[in-house]
N, C-alpha and C positions, 0 to 999 in steps of 0.2 A: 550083455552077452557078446564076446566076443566069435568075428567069424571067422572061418580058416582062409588061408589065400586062397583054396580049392573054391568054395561060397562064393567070394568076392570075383574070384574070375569068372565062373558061371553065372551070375548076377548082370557082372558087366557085358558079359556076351550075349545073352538075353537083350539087355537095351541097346547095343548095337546092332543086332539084330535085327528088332521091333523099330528103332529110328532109320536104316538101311530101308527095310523096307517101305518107312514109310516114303521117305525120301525118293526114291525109285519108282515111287509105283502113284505121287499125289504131285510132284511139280509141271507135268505137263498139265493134271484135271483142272489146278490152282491157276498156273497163266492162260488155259483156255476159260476159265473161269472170267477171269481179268479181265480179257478181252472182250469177252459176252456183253460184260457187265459194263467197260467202256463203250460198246457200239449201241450198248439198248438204253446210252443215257443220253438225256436231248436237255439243253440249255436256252431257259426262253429269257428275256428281257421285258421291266416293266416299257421300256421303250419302242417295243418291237421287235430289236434285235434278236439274235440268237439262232437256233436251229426251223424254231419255228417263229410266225410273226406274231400269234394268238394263241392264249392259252386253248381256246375252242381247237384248234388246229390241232396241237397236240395231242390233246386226250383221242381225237376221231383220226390221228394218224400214226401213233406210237403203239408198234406192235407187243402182243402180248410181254408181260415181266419188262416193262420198260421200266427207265427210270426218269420222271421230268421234274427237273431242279428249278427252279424258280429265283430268282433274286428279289431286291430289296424291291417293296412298289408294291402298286395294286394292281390285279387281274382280272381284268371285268370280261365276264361270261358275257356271249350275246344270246342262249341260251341254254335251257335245262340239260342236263347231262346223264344220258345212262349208261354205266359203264360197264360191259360185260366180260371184261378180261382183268386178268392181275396189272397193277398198278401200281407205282412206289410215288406218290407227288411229295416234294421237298420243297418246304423255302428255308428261307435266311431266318428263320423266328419270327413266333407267332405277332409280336409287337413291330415286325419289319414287311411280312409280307402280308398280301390282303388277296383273298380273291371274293369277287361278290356279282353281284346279279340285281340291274336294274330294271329288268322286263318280266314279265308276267309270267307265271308257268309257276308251280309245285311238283314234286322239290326240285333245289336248285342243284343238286346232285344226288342220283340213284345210282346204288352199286348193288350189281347183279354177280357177278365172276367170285372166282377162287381167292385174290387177295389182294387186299387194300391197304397201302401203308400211307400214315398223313401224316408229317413231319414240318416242324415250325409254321404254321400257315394258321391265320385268321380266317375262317367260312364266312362270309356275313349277307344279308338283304340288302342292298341300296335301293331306296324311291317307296313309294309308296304303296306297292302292290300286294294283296298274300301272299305268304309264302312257308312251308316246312323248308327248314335248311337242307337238311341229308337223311335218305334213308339208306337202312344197309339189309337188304331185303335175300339173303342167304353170304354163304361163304363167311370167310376173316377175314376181319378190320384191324387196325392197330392203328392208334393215334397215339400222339406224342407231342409235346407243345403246342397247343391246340387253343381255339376261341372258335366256338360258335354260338351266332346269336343273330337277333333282329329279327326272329321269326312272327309271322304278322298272319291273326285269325282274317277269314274272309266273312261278309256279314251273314253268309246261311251258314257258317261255321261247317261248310265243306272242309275246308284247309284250317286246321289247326294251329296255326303257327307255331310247331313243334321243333326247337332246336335239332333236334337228333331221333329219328324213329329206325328202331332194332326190330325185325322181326323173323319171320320163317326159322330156320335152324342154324340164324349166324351165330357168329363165337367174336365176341366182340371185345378188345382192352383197349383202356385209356390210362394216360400216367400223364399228370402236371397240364391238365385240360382247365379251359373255362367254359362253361356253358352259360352264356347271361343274354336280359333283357328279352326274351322270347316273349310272347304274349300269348305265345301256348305253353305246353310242359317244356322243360325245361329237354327233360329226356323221356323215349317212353320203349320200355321193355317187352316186348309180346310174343303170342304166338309161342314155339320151343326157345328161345333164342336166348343165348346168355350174354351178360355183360359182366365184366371184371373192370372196376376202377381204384384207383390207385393216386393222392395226393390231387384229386378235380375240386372243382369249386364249384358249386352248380347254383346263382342268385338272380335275383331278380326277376324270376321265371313264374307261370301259374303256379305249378310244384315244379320243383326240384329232380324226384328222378321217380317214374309209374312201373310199377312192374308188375306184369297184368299174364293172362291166362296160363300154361305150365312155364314161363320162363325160370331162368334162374341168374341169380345173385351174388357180388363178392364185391362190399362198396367198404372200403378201409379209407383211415386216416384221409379225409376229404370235408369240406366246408358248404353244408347246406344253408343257406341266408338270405333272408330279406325277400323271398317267395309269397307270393299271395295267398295261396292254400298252405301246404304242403312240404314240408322238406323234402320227405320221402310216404311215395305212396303204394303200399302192396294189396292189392284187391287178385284172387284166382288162387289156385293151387301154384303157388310160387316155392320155389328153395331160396332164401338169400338168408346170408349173413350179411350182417351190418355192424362192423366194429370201428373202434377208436375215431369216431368221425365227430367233428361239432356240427350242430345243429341248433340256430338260434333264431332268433327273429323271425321265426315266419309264421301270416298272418293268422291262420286257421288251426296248427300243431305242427307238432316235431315230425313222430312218425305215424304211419294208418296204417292199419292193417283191416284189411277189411273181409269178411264171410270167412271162405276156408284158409284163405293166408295165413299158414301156423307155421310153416316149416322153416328152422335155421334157428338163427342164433340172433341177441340183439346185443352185445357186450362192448361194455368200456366205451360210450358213447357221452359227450358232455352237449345234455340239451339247456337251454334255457332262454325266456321272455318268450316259448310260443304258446301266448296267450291270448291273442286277439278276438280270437273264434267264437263259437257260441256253445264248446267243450273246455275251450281253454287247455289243451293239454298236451305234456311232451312226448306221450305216445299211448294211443289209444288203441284198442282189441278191441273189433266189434265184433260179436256173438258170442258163440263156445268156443272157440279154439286158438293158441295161444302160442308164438313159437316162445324158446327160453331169452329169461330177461337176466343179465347178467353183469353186473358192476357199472351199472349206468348211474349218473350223477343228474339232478333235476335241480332248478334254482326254486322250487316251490312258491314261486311269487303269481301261480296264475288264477285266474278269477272265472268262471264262468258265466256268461248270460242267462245260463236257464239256472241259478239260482248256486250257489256252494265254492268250496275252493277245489275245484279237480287236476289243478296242474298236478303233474305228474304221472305215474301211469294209470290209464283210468281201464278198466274191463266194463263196455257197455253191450247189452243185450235184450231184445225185446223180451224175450221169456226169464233165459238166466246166461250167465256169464262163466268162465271156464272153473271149473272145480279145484284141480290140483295141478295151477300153471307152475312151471321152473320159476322162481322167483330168489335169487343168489345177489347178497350184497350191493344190492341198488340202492343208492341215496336218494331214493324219492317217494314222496307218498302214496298209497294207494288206494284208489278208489273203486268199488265195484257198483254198477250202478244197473239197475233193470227199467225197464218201459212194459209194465204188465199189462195197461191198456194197447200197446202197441205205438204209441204217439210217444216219439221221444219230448215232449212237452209236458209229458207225466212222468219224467225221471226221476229215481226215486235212487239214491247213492247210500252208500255205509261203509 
């Protein structure tokens, strides 16, 4: 359809218009913007140099919405950090920049304030002491090239050595994270608080990622592996989806879902060899209730210790197990299996 020049010149006048005023009324907010944004940013050196001599320095002297850039090197905390204001910390990439903690204290960073942004930086433990890495105990978080790990249980299993603990009513994302070697969870969900991840890794951890009492969920395209229990573990009245993510090798099973944990989705997920355990399975429902299981793939090679082959998705339940779960193009076998003495050592599967 052709327009008249009448159209077209009204058209054009309109985005003259609409750019006039943007123009007129956003270049000064923009270069005070600029400026804001150059003054609240502080430059530290692995050497000392920079604005400030210590990363400790900064964070206890950089006023709110700052920005502290970090360079190539390691950043050793002299100690634990609570941060109660907005924060933007950047390094040079996670495999360049290090910041860690060789003295005693749990966690090695609490973030209490409105907003947390972590950009290329490694989190880690040095020495030998317990420790949780970071907790994010209200507000937003946002990571982004990221590694946290090293986190180390203490012997009365006070301190967890939990990678990353979410709780209260934070809003939490992560994109192109690692989360490893922890010797607690890898990550742990609680309380309201949600977590959205995006392309993370999460191994070598007890599990992989807990998501515990009303939290909620959104763990896409991410690699669970080589976890002692756990890939992914949901125990409480939780929301998550859990899509397109591999899940393999870990010791005990793929996914848990444990008591009321129904709600969400489990779709397009490729488990396989978590077989180690004493269910053998790549994702197991314990009780009645079921969230939907949808185009997941299972290498059905697993074995169980108390007797049978239940890799795959198993429904266990002391009484009985869920009636009429969502059950859509899954590649994997199913097992429903009760404990009518109450002892899951009287399993009894079909």
């Amino acid at each position: 359809m052709k327009m008249s020049v009448g159209s077209i010149f009204s058209v054009f006048a309109l985005l003259m218009i609409l750019l006039s005023g943007c123009t007129s009324t956003s270049t000064s907010d923009v270069n005070e913007q600029v400026e804001d944004t150059k003054s609240n940013t502080v430059s530290i050196s692995s050497d000392g140099s920079g604005d400030f001599a210590t990363l400790d320095e900064a964070i206890e002297a950089a006023p709110p919405n700052s920005i502290i850039v970090l360079g190539e090197g390691q950043f050793d905390l002299s100690e634990s950090h609570l941060i109660e204001k907005s924060l933007t910390i950047q390094g040079a990439g996670s495999n360049l920049t290090t910041i860690s903690k060789s003295s005693g204290g749990s966690p090695i960073i609490l973030f209490k304030g409105e907003k947390l942004i972590v950009r290329g930086i490694s989190i880690k433990r040095a020495g030998e002491f317990a420790s949780d890495i970071m907790t994010i105990n209200g507000g937003e978080a946002d990571f982004e090239d990221c590694n946290i790990s090293g986190g180390a249980t203490s012997e009365d299993k006070t301190i967890q050595g939990v990678g990353l603990v979410i709780r209260g009513s934070s809003n939490v994302t992560m994109k192109n994270c690692i989360i490893e070697n922890n010797a607690g969870f890898g990550i742990v969900v609680t309380d309201n608080a949600k977590l959205t991840v995006d392309q993370i890794k999460s191994v070598n951890n007890q599990i992989g990622i807990v998501f515990a009492k009303n939290s909620i969920g959104d763990v896409q395209n991410s690699i669970f592996s080589d976890n002692i229990d756990y890939g992914i573990f949901v125990i409480g009245l939780v929301q998550v989806n859990i899509e397109g993510n591999t899940i393999v090798k870990n010791g005990t099973g793929g996914i848990y879902f444990e008591l009321e944990a129904a709600n969400g989705e489990v779709r397009d997920n490729k488990l396989a060899e978590n077989d180690l355990g004493d269910s053998g399975t790549d994702i197991k429902i314990m009780e009645v209730y079921s969230p939907a299981l949808i185009g997941n793939t299972c290498d059905g090679k697993g074995k169980s210790r108390l007797g049978g082959d239940l890799n795959g998705i198993v429904f266990m339940g002391r009484k009985s197990t869920p009636t009429d779960p969502i059950l859509e193009g899954n590649s994997c076998m199913v097992a429903r299996c009760t404990t009518p003495t109450g002892s899951f050592l009287s399993l009894e599967c079909k």
